[in-house]
C-alpha positions, 0 to 999 in steps of 0.5 A, a space after each residue: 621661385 622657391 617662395 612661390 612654390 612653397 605658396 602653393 605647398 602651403 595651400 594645397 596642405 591647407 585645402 587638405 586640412 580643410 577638407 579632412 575637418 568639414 569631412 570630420 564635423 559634416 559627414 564622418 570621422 571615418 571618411 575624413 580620415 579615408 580621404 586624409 590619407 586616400 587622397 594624396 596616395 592616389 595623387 602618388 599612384 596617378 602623378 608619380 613623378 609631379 608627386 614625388 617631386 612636390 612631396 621632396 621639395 625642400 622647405 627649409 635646411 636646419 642644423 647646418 645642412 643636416 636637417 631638411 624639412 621637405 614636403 613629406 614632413 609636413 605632410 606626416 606632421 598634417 596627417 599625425 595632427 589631424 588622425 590624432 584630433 580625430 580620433 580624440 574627438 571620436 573617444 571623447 564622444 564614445 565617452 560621453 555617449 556611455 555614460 548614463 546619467 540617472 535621474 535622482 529623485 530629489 525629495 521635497 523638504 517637509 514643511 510644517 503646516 503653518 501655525 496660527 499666528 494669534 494662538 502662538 502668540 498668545 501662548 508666548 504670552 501666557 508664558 511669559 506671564 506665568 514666569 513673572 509670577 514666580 
């Protein structure tokens, strides 16, 4: 039974998470985050009682019985993880969003107009003609 239950636990938090990121990437950030915490407050205000045993069920028991992990730590772990992407993703594009980028005009290099090949050629000669005359 507790195998199933905590199945069933792990889909629900996980159609949560699924439904916060299509939320997030298709409509809003703001309404994923509207829905990540609406929803299961209102599961709280309609069904107290199934809701408030779903959310105190006992996962797993560490340090010797000291520690428990029940449903609403994985809820908080759930929401503080996807309000943080969230919210780094809206920062991140505000960023990007701000910042201008200004077109630099690049200057064409200067080219020399080409030179005639026969008359460069023949002045290297004469050059090196009046050299062997010396």
């Amino acid at each position: 039974m507790d195998i199933t239950y905590s199945f069933i636990s792990l889909v629900i938090f996980a159609l949560l998470s699924l439904m916060a990121i299509l939320l997030m990437v298709y409509v809003s950030s703001a309404v994923a985050i509207l829905a990540l915490l609406l929803v299961p407050l209102t599961c709280i205000f309609i069904m107290s009682d199934t809701a408030l045993s779903f959310l105190a069920f006992r996962h797993v028991v560490l340090a010797e019985g000291n520690v428990p992990i029940n449903n609403y730590h994985v809820l908080l772990f759930i929401w503080s993880t996807l309000i943080g992407m969230i919210v780094y993703s809206e920062i991140f594009t505000w960023y990007l969003g701000r910042k201008e980028y200004k077109k630099v005009q690049v200057k064409a290099a200067e080219t020399k107009p080409p030179k005639k090949i026969i008359s460069s050629s023949m002045g290297i000669v004469s050059k090196a003609v009046s050299l062997l005359h010396r």
